[in-house]
MIVO-731229 format. One record per residue (C-alpha): residue in three letters; z, y, x. Coordinates in nm, 3 decimals. Last residue first. Layout:
N
+------+---------+---------+---------+
| rest |      up |   north |    east |
+------+---------+---------+---------+
|  ALA |       Z |       Y |       X |
...
+------+---------+---------+---------+
//
This chain:
109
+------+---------+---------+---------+
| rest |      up |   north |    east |
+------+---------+---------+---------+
|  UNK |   5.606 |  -5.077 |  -7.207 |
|  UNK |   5.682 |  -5.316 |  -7.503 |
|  UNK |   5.720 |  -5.675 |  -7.372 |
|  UNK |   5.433 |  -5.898 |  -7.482 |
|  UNK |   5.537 |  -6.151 |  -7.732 |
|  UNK |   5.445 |  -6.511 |  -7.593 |
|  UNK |   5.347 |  -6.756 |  -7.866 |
|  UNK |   5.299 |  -7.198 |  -7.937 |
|  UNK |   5.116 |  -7.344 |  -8.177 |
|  UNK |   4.837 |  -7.418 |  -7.972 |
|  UNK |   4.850 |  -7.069 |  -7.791 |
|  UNK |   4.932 |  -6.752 |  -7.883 |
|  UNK |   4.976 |  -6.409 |  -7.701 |
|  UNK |   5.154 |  -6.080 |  -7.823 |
|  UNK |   5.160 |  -5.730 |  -7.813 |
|  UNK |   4.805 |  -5.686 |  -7.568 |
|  UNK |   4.746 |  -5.319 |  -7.592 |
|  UNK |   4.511 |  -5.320 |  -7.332 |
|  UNK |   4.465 |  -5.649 |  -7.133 |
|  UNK |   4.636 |  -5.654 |  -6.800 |
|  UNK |   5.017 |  -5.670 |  -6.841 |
|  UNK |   4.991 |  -5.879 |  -7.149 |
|  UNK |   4.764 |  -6.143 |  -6.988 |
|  UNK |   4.953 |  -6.182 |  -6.702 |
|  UNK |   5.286 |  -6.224 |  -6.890 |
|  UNK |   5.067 |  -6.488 |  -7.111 |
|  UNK |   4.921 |  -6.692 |  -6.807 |
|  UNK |   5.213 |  -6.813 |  -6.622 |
|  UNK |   5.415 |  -7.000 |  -6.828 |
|  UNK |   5.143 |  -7.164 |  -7.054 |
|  UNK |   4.916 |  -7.225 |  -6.773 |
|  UNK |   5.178 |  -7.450 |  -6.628 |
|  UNK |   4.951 |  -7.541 |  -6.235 |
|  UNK |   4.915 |  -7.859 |  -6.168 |
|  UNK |   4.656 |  -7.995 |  -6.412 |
|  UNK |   4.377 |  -7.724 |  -6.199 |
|  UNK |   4.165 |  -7.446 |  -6.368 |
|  UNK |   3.921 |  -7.315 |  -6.118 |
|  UNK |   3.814 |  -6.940 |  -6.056 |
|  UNK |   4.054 |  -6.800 |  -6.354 |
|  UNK |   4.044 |  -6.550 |  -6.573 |
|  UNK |   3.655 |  -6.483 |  -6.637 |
|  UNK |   3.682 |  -6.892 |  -6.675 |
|  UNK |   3.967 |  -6.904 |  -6.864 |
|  UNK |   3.774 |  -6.693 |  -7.177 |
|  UNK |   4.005 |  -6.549 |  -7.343 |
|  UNK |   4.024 |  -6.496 |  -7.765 |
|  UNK |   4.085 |  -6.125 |  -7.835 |
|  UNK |   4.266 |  -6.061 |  -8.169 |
|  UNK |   4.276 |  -5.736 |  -8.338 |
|  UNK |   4.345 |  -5.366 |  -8.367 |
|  UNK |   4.717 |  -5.404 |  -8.270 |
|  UNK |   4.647 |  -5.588 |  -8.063 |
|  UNK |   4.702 |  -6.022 |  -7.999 |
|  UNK |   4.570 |  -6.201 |  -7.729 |
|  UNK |   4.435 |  -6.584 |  -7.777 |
|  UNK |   4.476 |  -6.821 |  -7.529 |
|  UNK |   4.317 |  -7.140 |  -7.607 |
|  UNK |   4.406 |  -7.427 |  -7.345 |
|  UNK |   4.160 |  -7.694 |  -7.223 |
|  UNK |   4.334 |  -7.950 |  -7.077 |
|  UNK |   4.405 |  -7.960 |  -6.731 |
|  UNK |   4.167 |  -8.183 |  -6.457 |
|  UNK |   4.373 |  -8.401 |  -6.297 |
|  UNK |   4.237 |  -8.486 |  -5.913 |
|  UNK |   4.361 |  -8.140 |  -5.695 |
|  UNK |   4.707 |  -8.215 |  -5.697 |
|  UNK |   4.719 |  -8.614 |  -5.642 |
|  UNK |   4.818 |  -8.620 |  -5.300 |
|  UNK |   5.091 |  -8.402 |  -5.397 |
|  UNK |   5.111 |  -8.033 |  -5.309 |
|  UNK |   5.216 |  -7.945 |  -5.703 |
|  UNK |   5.304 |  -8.266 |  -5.905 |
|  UNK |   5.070 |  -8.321 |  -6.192 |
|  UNK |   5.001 |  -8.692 |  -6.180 |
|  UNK |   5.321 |  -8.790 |  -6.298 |
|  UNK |   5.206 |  -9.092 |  -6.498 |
|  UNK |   5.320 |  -9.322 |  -6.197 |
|  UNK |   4.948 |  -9.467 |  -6.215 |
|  UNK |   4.815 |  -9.352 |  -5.917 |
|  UNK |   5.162 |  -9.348 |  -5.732 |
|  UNK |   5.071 |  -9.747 |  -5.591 |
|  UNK |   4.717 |  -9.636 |  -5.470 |
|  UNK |   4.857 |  -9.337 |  -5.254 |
|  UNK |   5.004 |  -9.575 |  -5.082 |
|  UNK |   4.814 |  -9.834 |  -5.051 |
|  UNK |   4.488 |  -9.664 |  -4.900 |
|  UNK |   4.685 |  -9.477 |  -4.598 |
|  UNK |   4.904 |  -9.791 |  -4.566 |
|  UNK |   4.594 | -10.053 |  -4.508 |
|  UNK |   4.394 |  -9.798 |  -4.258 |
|  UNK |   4.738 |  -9.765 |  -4.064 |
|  UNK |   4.796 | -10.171 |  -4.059 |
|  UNK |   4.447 | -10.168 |  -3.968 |
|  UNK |   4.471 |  -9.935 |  -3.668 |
|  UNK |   4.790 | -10.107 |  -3.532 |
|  UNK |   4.605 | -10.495 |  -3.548 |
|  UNK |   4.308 | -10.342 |  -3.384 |
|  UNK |   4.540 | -10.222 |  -3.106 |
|  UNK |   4.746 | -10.522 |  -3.092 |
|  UNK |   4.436 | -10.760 |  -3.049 |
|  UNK |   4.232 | -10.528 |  -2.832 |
|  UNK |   4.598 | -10.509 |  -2.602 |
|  UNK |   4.568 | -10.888 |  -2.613 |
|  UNK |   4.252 | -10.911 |  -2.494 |
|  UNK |   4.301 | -10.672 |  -2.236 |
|  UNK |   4.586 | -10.962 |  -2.116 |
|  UNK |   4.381 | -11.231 |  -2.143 |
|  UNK |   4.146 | -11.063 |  -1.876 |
+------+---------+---------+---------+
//
């Protein structure tokens, strides 16, 4: 009988040194800063900023909606690389895309 208490002992010893490690460590990279690494524990928690795109015609400007772009924006993913080459090959006539103070000049073609 002391023995099967001793295997209870070890056992619930084992499960809460697992229970302890899965809450500490993702507790200790909370506040690395970095909270924007792609398949990290972290990926789906940071909401990104709200970003303006604005595409440029040559008959005027067309400010974008993310939403109608996008199902979900997510912190992880650059919206500022990936967005204006998609946004000049599917809006009509797009020449250019700005940003903040940032732009993307569509490539002619």
């Amino acid at each position: 009988m002391a023995e099967w208490r001793k295997y209870r002992t070890v056992a619930a010893a084992g499960v809460a040194l697992f229970v302890v490690l899965q809450l500490a460590v993702p507790i200790s990279q909370f506040g690395d800063g970095n909270q924007t690494e792609r398949f990290g524990w972290q990926m789906f928690s940071r909401v990104g900023d709200p970003i303006d795109f604005t595409v440029h015609t040559s008959t005027g400007s067309l400010v974008i909606d993310l939403e109608e772009v996008m199902a979900r924006t997510r912190g992880d993913i650059p919206l500022e690389e990936l967005l204006p080459p998609h946004l000049c090959n599917t809006v009509d006539g797009a020449e250019s895309v700005t940003w903040d103070d940032k732009g993307y000049e569509c490539s002619p073609g």
